[in-house]
FIRO-319185 format. One record per residue (C-alpha): residue number from 1; residue in one letter; x, y, z. Coordinates in Angstrom, 2 decimals. Layout:
// FIRO-319185
NUM,a,X,Y,Z
...
//
This chain:
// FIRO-319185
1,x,0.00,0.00,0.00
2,x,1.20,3.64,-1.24
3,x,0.52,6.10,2.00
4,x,1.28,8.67,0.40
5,x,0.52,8.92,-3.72
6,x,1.92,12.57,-3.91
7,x,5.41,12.38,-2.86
8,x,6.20,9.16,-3.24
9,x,4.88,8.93,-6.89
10,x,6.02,12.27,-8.03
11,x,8.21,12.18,-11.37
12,x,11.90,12.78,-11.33
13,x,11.55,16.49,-12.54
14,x,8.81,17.51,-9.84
15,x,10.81,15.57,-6.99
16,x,14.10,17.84,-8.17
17,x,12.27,20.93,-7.80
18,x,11.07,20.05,-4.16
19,x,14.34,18.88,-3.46
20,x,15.79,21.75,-4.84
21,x,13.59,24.27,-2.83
22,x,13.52,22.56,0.70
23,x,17.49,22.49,0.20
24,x,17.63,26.00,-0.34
25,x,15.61,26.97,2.53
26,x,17.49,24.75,4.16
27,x,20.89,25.71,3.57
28,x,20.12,29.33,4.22
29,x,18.65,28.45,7.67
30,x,22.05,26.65,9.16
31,x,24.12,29.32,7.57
32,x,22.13,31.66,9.57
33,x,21.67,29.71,12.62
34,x,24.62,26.84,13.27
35,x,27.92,28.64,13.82
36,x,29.46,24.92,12.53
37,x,27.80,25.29,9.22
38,x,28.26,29.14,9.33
39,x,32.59,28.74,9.38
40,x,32.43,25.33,7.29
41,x,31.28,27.38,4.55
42,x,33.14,30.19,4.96
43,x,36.62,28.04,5.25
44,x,35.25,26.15,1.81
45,x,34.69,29.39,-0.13
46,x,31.15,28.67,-0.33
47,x,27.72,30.56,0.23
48,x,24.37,29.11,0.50
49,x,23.65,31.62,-2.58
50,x,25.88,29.94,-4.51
51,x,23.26,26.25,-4.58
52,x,21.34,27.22,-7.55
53,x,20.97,23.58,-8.59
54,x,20.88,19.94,-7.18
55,x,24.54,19.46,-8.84
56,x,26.01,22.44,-6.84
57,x,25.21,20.03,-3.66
58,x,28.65,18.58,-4.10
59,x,30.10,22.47,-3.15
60,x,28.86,21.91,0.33
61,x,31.32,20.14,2.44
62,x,30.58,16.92,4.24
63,x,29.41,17.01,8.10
64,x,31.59,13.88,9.89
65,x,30.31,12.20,12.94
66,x,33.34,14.10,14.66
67,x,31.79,17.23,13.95
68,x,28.67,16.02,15.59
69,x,30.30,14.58,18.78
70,x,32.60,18.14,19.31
71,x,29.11,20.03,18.59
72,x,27.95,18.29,22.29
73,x,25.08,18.73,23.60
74,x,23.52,21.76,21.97
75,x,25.60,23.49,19.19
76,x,24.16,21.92,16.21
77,x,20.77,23.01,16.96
78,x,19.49,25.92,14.38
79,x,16.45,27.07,17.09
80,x,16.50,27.74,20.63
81,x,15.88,25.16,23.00
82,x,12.81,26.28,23.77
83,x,11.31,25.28,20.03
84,x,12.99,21.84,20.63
85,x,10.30,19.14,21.67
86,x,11.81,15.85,21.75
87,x,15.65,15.40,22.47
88,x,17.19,11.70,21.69
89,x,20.59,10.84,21.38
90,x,23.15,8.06,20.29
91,x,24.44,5.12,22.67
92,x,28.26,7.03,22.68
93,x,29.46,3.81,23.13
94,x,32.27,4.54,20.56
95,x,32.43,8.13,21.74
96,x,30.91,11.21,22.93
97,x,26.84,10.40,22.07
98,x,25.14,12.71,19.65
99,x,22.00,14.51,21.19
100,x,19.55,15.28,18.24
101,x,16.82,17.65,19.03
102,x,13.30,17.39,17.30
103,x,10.93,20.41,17.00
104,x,7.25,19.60,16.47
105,x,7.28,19.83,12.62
106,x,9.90,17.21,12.85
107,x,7.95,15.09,14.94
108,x,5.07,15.19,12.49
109,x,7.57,14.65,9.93
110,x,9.07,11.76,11.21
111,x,5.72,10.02,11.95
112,x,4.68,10.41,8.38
113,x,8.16,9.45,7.27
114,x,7.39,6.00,9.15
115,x,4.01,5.67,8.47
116,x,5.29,5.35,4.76
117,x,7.60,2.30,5.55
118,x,4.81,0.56,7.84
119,x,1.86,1.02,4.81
120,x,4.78,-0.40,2.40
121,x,4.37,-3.48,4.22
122,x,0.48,-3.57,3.99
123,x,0.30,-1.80,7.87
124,x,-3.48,-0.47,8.27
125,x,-5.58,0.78,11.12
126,x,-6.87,-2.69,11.23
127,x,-3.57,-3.82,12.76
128,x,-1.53,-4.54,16.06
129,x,2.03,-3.88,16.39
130,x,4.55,-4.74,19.11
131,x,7.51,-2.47,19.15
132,x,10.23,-4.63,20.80
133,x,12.73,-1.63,20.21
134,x,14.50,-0.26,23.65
135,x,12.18,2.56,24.96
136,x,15.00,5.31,25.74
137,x,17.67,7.44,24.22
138,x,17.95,5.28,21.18
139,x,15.39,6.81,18.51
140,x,14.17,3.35,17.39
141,x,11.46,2.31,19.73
142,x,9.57,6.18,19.56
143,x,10.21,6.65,15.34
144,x,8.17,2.87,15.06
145,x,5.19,3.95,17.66
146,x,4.89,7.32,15.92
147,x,4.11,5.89,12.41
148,x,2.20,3.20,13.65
149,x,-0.78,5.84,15.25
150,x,-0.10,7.87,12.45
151,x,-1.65,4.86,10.17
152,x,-4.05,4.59,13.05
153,x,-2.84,1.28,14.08
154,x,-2.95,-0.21,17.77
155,x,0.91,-0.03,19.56
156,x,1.87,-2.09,22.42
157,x,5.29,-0.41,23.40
158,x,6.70,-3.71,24.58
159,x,10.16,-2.64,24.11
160,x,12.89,-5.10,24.61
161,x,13.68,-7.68,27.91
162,x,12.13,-10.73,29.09
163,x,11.96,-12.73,25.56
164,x,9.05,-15.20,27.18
165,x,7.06,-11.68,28.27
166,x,7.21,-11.13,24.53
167,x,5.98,-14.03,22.86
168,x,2.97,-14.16,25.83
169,x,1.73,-10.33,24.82
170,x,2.36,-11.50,21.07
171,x,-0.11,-14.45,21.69
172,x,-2.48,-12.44,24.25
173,x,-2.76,-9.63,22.22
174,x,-3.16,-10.62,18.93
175,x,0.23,-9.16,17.32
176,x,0.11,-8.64,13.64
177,x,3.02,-6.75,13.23
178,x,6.72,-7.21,14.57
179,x,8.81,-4.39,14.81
180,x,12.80,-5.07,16.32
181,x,15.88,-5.56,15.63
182,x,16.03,-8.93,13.39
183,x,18.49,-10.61,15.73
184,x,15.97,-9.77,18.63
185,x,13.40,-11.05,16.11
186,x,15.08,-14.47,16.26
187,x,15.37,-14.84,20.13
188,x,12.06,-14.31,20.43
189,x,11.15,-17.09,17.72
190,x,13.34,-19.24,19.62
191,x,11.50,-18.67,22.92
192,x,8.11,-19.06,21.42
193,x,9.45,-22.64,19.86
194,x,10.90,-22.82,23.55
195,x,6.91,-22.05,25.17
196,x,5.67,-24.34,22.68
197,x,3.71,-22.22,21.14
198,x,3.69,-22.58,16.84
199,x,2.84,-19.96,14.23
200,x,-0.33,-21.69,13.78
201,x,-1.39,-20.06,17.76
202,x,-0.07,-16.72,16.27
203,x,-1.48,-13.43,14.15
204,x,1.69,-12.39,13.12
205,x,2.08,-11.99,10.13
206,x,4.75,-9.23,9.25
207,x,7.78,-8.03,10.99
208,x,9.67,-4.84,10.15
209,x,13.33,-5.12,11.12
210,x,16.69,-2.56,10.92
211,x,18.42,-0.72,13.34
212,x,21.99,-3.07,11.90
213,x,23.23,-4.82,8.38
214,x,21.20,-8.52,7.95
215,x,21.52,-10.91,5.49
216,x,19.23,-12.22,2.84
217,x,19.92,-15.77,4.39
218,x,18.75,-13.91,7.98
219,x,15.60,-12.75,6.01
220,x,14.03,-16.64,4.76
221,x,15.01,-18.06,8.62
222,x,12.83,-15.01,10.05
223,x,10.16,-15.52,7.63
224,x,10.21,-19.38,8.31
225,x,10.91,-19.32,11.87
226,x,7.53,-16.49,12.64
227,x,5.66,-17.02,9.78
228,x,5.82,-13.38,7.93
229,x,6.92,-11.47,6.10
230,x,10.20,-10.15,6.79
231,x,11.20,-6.54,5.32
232,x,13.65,-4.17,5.81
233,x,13.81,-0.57,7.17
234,x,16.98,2.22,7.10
235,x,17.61,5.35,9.18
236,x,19.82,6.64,11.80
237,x,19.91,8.79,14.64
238,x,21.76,12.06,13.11
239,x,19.29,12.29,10.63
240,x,16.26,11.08,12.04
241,x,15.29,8.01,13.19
242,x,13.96,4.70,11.47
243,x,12.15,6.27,7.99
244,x,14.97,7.32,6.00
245,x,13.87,4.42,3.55
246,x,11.98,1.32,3.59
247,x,11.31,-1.63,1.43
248,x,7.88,-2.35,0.08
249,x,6.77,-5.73,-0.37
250,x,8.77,-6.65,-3.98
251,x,11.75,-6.69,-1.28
252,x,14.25,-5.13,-4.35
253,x,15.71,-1.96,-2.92
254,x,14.98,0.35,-0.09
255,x,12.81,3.35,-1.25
256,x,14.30,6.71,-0.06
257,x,11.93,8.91,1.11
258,x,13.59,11.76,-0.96
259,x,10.78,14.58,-0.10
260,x,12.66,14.72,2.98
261,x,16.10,13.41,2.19
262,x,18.94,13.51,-0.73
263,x,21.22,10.36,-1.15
264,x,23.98,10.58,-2.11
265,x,26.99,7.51,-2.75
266,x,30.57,8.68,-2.78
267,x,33.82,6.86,-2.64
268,x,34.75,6.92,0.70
269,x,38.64,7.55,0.25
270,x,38.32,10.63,-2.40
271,x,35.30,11.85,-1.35
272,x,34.16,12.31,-5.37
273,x,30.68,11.53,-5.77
274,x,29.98,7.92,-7.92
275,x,27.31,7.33,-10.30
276,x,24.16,5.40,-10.13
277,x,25.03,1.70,-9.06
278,x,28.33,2.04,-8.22
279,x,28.97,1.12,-4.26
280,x,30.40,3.37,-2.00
281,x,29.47,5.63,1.07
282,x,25.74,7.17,1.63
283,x,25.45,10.75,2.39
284,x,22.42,12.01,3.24
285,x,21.32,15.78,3.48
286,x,18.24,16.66,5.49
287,x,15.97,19.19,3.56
288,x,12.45,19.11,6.09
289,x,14.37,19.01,9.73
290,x,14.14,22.05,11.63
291,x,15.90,21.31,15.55
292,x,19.15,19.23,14.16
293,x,19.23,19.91,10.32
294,x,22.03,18.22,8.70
295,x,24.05,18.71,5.84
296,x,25.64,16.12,3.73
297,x,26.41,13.97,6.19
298,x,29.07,10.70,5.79
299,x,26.87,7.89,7.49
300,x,29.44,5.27,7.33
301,x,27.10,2.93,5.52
302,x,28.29,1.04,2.61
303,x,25.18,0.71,-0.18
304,x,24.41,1.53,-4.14
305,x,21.24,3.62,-5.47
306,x,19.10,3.26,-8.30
307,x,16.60,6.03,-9.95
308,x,14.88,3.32,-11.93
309,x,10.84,3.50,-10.77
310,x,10.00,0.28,-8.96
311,x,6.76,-2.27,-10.21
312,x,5.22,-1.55,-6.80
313,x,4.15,2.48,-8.47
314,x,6.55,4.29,-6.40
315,x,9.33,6.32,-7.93
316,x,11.79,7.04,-5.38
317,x,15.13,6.19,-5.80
318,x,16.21,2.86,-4.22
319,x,19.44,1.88,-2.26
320,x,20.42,-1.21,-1.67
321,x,19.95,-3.20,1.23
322,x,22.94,-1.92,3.45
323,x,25.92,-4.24,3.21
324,x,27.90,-3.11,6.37
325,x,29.60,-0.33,8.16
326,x,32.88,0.97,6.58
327,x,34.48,0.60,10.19
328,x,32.72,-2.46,10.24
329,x,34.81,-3.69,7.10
330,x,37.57,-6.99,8.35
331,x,40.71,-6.79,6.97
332,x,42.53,-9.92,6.51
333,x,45.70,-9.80,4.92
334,x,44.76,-8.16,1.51
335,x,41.23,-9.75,2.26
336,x,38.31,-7.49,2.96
337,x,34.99,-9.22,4.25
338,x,32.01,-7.82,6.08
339,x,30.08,-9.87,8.75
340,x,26.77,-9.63,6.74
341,x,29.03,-12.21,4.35
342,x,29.67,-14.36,7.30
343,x,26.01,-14.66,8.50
344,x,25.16,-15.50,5.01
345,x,27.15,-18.69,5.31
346,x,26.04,-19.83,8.64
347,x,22.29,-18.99,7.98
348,x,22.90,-21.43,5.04
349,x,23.80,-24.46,7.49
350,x,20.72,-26.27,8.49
351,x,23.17,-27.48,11.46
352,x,24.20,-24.10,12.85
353,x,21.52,-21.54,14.68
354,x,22.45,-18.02,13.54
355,x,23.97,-16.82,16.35
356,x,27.74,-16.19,16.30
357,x,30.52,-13.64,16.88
358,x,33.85,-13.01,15.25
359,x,37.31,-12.73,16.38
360,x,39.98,-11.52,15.57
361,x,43.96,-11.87,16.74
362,x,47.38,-11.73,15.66
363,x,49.54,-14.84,16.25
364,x,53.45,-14.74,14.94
365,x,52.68,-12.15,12.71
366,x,49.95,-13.48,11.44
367,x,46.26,-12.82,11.47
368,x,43.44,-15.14,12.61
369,x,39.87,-15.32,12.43
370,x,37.83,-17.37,14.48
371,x,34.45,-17.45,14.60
372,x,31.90,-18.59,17.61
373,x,28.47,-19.92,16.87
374,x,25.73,-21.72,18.46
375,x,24.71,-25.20,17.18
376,x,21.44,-25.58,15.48
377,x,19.37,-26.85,18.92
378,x,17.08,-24.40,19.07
379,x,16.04,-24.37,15.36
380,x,15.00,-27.79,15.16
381,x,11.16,-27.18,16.04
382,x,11.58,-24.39,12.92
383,x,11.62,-27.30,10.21
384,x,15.63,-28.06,10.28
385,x,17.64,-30.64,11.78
386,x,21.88,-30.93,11.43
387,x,23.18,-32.98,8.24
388,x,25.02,-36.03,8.25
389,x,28.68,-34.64,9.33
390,x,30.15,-31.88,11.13
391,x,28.58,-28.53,9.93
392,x,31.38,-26.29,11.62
393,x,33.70,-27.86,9.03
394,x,30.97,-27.20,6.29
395,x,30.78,-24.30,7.18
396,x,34.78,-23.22,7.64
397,x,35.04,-24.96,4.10
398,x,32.26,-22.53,2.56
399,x,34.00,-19.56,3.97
400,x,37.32,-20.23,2.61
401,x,35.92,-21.05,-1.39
402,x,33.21,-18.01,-1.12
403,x,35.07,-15.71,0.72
404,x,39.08,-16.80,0.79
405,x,39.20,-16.63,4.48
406,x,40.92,-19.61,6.36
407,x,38.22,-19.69,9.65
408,x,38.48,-21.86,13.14
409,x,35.11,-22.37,13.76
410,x,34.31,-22.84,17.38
411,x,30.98,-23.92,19.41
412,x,29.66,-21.75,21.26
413,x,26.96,-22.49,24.44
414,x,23.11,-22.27,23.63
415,x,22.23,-18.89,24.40
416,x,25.48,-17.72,25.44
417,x,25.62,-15.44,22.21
418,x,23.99,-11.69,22.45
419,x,20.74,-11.07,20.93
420,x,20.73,-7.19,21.93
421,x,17.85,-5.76,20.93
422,x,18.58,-2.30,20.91
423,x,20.76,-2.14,17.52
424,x,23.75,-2.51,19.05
425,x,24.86,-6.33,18.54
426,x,28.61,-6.50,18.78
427,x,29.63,-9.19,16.12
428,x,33.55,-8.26,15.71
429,x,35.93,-8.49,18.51
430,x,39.04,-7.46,17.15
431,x,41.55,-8.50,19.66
432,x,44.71,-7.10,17.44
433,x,43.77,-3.61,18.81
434,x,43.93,-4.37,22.51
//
């Protein structure tokens, strides 16, 4: 279902123009108001004046999570605190957290943003949707609840903890709709297999899962393991929240909403913007936020986009399904994997649950990867059982023909593996730094 026909049918030439005039107003409103934006230009030799056209984006330099983090709490903020509404932040648990404030135009905005990715997946007023996102700081949990009452849906805020307290209000109540992480998604199919309670005793039947990078292989054990329909989301903090873009139902691309946000893919070493399809770094620019506007900003996010109109009768451009984190990127020799790649493997293993963690270590020189993952116990009841032979060796085998990484593949306890719900699974340990 289309939420809204307007913007997110528009043609190419009608969404440039109201990209084109939100940027403006934007850019003139952060010269005026953020003293960062204010020097930035002035130490680039460049005015907001001087934007007459989409193309003269590139002139505007990027914004760098740095920037954000020195900016704490308040200096990014083009109003006075008094206009600001809703202030959220980032975990900071690689730094200094980044406190976005949201005015109530952004609020509305945001809510509409998300409405769009819940109606993508079919969402109507008609349905009931658990929000197993943490409740807190972390933008998540509130950006989900918004757009569900803006579609006029019923929310249970369930957030995240006891997995069994879960999949009771998910039977109780009559869930529909699953919204998490899709790592927390999988704990709590476990501990419904656990209660003994089967799809069959369940009204779920979608789930809408981001907040990290998951795997196509991820996607088919979600959809088998609850019964749905498994789709994607992307957003982030610094720029809003869950709603940047969202896949509809065809599941081929993430539709940006782009009445609110320009995309942009660069290469992340040169900084030089790539064409259509090529892989690289997003950037997005905010062109509707009024509390924490921000300006080409270097996400870290590695993905492709596409202007080509999709079946479903929307014509926003698409990105691909996010592949990883630049600084999420594992460097092995003159090897470069992601752990997306990884998961795609292990998800493939009938004999292996999907739980598992990566480390790294230096040894004589030499680097090693070993990787910890739980053995397939809890799947069973999902329709799988382990092959005939050892499916860590399978599985080490796989890694080093599809991704020429030598792996020591180690068993790890039953539930001894996180299943954070909150976005913020650690998958690497990277013990050469310590």
């Amino acid at each position: 279902m289309i939420w809204n026909q307007k913007y997110e049918t528009m043609t190419r030439d009608q969404m440039d123009q109201v990209q084109l005039e939100r940027l403006q107003a934007t850019l003139h409103r952060t010269e005026r108001n953020v003293a960062f934006y204010r020097q930035s230009f002035s130490g680039h030799g460049v005015k907001s004046d001087d934007i007459r056209d989409l193309a003269d984006l590139r002139r505007i330099p990027f914004t760098a999570k740095d920037d954000l983090r020195k900016s704490y709490p308040y200096d990014m903020f083009a109003v006075p605190l008094r206009d600001i509404v809703r202030i959220q932040s980032t975990s900071g648990t690689t730094g200094t957290p980044v406190v976005v404030g949201y005015t109530r135009n952004d609020l509305r905005t945001w809510a509409e943003c998300v409405a769009r990715v819940l109606a993508a997946g079919g969402m109507t007023e008609h349905d009931v949707v658990q929000v197993a996102f943490t409740y807190g700081l972390f933008s998540g949990g509130f950006g989900l609840h918004a757009g569900a009452e803006r579609i006029g849906a019923s929310v249970i805020p369930a957030s995240t903890g006891s997995l069994e307290k879960q999949v009771r209000i998910m039977k109780d109540f009559k869930t529909t709709a699953l919204a998490c992480t899709p790592n927390y998604a999988l704990a709590i199919a476990s501990a419904a297999r656990d209660m003994g309670i089967s799809n069959g005793e369940l009204a779920l039947r979608a789930g809408y899962f981001g907040a990290e990078p998951w795997s196509e292989g991820l996607r088919s054990l979600l959809e088998q393991s609850l019964g749905i329909t498994a789709l994607d989301n992307y957003g982030l903090t610094e720029v809003l929240g869950p709603g940047v873009s969202f896949e509809c139902e065809r599941k081929d691309g993430l539709h940006v909403n782009e009445d609110c946000f320009i995309l942009e893919v660069i290469d992340p070493k040169s900084g030089e913007t790539l064409p259509a399809g090529s892989e690289g770094e997003l950037v997005l620019t905010t062109i509707t936020k009024e509390g924490f506007p921000m300006l080409r900003y270097r996400t870290g996010d590695l993905g492709s986009v596409t202007r080509e109109p999709c079946p479903c009768g929307r014509t926003l451009a698409r990105m691909t399904r996010i592949r990883g984190r630049i600084d999420d990127m594992i460097i092995l020799g003159a090897t470069k994997i992601f752990p997306s790649q990884i998961e795609e493997i292990i998800t493939a293993e009938p004999g292996l649950a999907p739980h598992f963690q990566i480390h790294l270590d230096r040894r004589d020189g030499i680097d090693t990867l070993t990787v910890l993952v739980e053995p397939a116990d809890a799947r069973n009841d999902a329709g799988t059982s382990a092959a005939v032979g050892n499916p860590f060796d399978r599985v080490a085998h796989r890694m080093e023909a599809v991704l020429g990484v030598i792996a020591k593949m180690e068993r790890a306890e039953p539930g001894s593996i996180s299943r954070a719900g909150e976005g913020k699974l650690r998958r690497v340990v990277d013990k050469r730094r310590i």
